[in-house]
GULOGU-348959 format. One line per field, with one value per residue (C-alpha): residue in three letters; x, y, z. Coordinates in steps of 0.02 Angstrom, whole numbers, plus 50000, padded with zeros to 5 digits. Example, Ala and Ser with C-alpha at 12.3 -4.5 7.8 and 13.67 -1.06 7.14 Angstrom:
% GULOGU-348959
drenlo <- (ALA;SER) $
x <- (50615;50684) $
y <- (49775;49947) $
z <- (50390;50357) $
% end
This chain:
% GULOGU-348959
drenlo <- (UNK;UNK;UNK;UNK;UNK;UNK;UNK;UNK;UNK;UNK;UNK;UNK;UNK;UNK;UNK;UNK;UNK;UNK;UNK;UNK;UNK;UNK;UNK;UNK;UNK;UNK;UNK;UNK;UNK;UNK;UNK;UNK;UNK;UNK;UNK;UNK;UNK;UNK;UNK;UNK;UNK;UNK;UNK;UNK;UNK;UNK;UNK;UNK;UNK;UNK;UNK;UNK;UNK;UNK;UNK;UNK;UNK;UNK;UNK;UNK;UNK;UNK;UNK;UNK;UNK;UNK;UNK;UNK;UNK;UNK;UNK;UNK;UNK;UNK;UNK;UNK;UNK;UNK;UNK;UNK;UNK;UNK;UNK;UNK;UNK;UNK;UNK) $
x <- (51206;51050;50911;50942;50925;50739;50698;50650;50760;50658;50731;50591;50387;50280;50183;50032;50104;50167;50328;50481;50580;50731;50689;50845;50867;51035;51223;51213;51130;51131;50991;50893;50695;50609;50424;50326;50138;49997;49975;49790;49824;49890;49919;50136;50183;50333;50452;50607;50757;50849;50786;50806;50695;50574;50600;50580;50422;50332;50392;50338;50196;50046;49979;50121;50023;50123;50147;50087;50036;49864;49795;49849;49728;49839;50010;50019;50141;50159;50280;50394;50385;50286;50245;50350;50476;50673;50821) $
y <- (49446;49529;49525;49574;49774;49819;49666;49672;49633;49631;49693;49704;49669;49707;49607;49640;49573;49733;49698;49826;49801;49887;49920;49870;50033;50077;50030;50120;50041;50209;50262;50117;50187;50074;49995;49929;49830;49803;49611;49642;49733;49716;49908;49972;50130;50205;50317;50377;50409;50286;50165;50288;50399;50286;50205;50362;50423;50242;50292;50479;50514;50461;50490;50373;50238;50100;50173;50083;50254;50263;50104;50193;50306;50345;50312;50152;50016;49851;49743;49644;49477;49419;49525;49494;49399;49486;49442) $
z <- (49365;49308;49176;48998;48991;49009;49127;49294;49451;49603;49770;49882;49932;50077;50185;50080;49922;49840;49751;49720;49566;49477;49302;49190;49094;49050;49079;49273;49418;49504;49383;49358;49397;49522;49483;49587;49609;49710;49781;49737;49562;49383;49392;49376;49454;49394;49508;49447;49584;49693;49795;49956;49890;49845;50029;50105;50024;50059;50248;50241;50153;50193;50024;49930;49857;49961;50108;50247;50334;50251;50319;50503;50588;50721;50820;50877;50969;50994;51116;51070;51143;51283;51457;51602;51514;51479;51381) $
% end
């Protein structure tokens, strides 16, 4: 079902190319530290927690090193769709 303890199981990326994995450790999925990678870079980060945590730091904090948020200046919005047109 999954890699050989230690491997890699990836569960998520980005638009950008930055890819979310599960690192293998251990007999309990709960635990397993998430590592993730720049598209653009050979560099691993490391962050130990769940996955929500992780999630919700990338979503947060501006500062997180894959969080959208610092290539943002400001608020912003887009429509959905095309003007004038509904359901």
């Amino acid at each position: 079902m999954h890699p050989a303890p230690g491997g890699l199981l990836q569960w998520g990326g980005t638009e950008r190319a930055d890819a979310f994995h599960w690192l293998t450790e251990g007999d309990d999925p709960e635990r397993w530290p998430v590592v993730a990678h720049a598209g653009d870079t050979a560099s691993w980060a490391r962050f130990d927690g769940t996955v929500t945590a992780f999630l919700h730091a990338v979503l947060t904090d501006r500062h997180h090193p894959f969080s959208p948020a610092r290539h943002i200046d400001g608020h912003w919005f887009t429509s959905y769709g095309e003007p004038g047109l509904t359901g």
